[in-house]
DRENKOLVEX-626056 format. One record per atom (N, C-alpha, C): residue number from 1; residue in three letters; chain; atom name; x, y, z. Coordinates in steps of 0.001 Angstrom, whole numbers, plus 500000, padded with zeros to 6 digits. Layout:
DRENKOLVEX-626056
{NUM,'ala','A','CA',{X,Y,Z}},
...
This chain:
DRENKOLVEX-626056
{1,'unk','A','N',{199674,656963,715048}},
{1,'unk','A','CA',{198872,657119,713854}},
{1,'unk','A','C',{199635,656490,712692}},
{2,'unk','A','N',{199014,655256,712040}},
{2,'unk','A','CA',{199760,655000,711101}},
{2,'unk','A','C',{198789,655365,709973}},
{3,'unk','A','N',{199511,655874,708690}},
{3,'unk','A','CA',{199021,655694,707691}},
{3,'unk','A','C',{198844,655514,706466}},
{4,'unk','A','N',{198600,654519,705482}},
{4,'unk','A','CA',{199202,653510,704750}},
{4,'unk','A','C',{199476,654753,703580}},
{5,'unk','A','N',{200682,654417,703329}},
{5,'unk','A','CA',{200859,654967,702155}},
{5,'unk','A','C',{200933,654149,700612}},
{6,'unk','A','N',{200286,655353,699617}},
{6,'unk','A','CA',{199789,654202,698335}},
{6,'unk','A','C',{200853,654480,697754}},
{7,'unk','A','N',{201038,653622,696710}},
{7,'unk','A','CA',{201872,653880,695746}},
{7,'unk','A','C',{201004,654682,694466}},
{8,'unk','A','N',{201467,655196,693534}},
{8,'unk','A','CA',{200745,656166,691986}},
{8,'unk','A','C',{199968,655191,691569}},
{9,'unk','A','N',{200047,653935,690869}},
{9,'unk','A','CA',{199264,653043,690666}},
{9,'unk','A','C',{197944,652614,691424}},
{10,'unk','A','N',{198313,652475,692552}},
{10,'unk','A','CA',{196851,651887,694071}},
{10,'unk','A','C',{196294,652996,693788}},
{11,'unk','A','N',{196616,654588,694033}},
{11,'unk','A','CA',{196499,655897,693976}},
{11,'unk','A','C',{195185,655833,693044}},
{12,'unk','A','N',{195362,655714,691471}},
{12,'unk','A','CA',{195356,655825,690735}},
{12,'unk','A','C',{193363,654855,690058}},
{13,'unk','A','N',{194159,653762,691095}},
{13,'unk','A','CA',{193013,652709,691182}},
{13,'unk','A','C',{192216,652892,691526}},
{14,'unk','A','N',{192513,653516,693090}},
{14,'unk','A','CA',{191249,654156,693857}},
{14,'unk','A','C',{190415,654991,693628}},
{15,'unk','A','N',{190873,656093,692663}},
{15,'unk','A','CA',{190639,657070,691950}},
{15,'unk','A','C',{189688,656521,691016}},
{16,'unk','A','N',{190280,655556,690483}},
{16,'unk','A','CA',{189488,655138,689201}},
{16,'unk','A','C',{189824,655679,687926}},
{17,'unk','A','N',{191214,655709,688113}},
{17,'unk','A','CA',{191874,657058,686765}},
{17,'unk','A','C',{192739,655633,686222}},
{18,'unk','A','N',{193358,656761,685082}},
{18,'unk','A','CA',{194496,656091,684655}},
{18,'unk','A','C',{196154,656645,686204}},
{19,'unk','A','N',{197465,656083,685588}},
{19,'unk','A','CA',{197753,656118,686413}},
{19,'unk','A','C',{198414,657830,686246}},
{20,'unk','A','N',{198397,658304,684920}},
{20,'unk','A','CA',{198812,660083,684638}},
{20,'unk','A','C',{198130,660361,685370}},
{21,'unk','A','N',{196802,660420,685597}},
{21,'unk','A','CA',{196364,661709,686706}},
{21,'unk','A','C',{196845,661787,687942}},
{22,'unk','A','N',{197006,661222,688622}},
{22,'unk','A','CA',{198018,661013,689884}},
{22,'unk','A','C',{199697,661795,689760}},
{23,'unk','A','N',{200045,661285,688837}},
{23,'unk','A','CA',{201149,661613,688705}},
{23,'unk','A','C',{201244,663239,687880}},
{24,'unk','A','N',{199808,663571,687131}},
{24,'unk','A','CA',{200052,665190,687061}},
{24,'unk','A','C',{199353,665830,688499}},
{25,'unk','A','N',{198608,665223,689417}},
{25,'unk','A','CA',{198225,666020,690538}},
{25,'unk','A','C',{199269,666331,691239}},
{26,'unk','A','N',{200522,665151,691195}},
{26,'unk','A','CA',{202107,665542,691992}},
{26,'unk','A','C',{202592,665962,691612}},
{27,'unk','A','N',{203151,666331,689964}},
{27,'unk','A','CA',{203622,667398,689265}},
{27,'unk','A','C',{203471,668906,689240}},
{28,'unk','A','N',{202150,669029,689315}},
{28,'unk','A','CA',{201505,670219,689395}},
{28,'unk','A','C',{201050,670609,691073}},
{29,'unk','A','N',{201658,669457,692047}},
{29,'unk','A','CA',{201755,669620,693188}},
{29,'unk','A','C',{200021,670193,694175}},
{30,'unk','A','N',{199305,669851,693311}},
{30,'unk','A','CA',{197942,669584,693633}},
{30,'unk','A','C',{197226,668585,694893}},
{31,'unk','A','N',{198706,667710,695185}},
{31,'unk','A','CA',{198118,666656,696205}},
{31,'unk','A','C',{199379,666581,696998}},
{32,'unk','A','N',{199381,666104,698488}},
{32,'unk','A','CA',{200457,666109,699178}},
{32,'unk','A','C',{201077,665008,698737}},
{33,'unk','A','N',{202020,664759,698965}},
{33,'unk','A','CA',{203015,663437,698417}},
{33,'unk','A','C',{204419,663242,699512}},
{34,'unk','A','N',{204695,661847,699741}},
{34,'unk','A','CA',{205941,661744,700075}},
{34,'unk','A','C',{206829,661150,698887}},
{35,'unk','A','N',{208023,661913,699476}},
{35,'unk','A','CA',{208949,661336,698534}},
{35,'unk','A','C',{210160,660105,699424}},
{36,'unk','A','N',{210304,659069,699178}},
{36,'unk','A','CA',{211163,657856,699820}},
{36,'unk','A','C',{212140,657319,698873}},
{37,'unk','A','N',{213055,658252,698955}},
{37,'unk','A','CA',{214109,658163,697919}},
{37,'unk','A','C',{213668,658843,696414}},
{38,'unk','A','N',{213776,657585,695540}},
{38,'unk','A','CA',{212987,658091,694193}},
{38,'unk','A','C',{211684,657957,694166}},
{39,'unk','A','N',{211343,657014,695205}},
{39,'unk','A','CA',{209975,656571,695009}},
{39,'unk','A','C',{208538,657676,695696}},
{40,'unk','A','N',{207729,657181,695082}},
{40,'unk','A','CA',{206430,658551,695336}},
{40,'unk','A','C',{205223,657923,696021}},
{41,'unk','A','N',{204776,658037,696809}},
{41,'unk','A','CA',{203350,657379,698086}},
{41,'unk','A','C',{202618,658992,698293}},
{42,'unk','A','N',{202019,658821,697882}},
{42,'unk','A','CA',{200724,659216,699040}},
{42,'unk','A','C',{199474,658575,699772}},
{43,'unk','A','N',{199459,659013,700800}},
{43,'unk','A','CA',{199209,658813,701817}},
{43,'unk','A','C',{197491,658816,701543}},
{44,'unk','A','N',{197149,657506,702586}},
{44,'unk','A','CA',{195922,657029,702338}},
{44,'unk','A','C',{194757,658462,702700}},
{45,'unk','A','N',{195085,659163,703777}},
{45,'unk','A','CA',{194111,660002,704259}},
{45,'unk','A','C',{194454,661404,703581}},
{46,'unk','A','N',{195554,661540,702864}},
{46,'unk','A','CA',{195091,663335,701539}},
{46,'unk','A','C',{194685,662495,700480}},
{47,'unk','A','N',{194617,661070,700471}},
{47,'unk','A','CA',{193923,660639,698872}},
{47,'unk','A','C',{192680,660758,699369}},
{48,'unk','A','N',{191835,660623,700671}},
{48,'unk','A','CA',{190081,660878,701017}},
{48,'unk','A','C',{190189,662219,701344}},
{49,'unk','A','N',{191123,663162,701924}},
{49,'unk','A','CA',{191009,664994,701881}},
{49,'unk','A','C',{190525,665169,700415}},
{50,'unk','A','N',{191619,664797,699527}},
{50,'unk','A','CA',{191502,665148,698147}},
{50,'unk','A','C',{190380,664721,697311}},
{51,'unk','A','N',{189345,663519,697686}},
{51,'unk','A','CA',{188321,663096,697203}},
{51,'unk','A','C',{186930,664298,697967}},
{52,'unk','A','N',{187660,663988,698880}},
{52,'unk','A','CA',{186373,664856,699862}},
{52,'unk','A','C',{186176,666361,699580}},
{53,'unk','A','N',{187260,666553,699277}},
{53,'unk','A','CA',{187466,668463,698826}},
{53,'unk','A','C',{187167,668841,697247}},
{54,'unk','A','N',{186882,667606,696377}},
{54,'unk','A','CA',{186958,667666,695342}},
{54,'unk','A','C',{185528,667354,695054}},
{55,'unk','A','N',{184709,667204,696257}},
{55,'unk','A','CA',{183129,666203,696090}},
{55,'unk','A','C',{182322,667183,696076}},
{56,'unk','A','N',{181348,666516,694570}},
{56,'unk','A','CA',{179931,668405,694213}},
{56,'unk','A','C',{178988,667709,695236}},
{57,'unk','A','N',{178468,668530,695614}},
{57,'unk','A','CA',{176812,667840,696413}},
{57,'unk','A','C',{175477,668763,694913}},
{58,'unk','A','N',{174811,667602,695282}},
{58,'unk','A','CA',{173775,667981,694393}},
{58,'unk','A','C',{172939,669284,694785}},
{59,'unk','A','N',{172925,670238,693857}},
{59,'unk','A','CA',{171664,671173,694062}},
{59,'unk','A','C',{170015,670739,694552}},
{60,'unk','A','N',{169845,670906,695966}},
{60,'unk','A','CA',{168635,671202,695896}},
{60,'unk','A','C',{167844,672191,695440}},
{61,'unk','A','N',{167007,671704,695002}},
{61,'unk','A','CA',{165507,673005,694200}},
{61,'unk','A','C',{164722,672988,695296}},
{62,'unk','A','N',{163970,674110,695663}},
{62,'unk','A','CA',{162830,673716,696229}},
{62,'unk','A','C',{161757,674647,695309}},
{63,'unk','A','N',{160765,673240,694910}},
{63,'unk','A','CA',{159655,673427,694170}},
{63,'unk','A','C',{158207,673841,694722}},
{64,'unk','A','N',{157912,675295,693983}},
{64,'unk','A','CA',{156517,675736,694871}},
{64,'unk','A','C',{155509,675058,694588}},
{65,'unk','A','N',{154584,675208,695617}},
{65,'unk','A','CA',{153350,674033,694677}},
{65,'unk','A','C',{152409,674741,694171}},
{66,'unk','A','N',{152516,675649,693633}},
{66,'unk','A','CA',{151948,676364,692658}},
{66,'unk','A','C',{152467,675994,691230}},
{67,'unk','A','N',{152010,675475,690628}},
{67,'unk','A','CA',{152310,675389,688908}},
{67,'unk','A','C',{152431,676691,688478}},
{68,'unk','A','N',{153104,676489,686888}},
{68,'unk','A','CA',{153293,677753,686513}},
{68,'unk','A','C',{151611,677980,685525}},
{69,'unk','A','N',{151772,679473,685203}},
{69,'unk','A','CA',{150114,679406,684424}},
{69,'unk','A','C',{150749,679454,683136}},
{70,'unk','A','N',{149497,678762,682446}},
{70,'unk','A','CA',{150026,678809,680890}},
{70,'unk','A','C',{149621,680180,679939}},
């Protein structure tokens, strides 16, 4: 199993953030992270856990077909 690890920036991209939010989700230890020396990656598949766990689904309504009376 390989799996690519991003750097905060790619991270960041993918996200569509600036590159702070990444780097407060690892601060505040919100996202898994490796550490490789000084340097910081996370890993391609907790950046889609973390999208996926973080994803609203829309409310369905279900509408009677009765109108309301005025």
């Amino acid at each position: 199993m390989s799996d690519l690890l991003l750097t905060v920036e790619q991270a960041a991209e993918r996200l569509g953030t600036t590159v702070r939010f990444p780097r407060r989700l690892i601060a505040e230890r919100r996202i898994a992270f490796v550490k490789v020396g000084r340097h910081v990656r996370i890993a391609e598949s907790v950046l889609d856990a973390y999208i996926d766990g973080n994803t609203v689904q829309p409310i369905r309504r279900h509408r009677s077909r009765y109108g309301r009376a005025a």
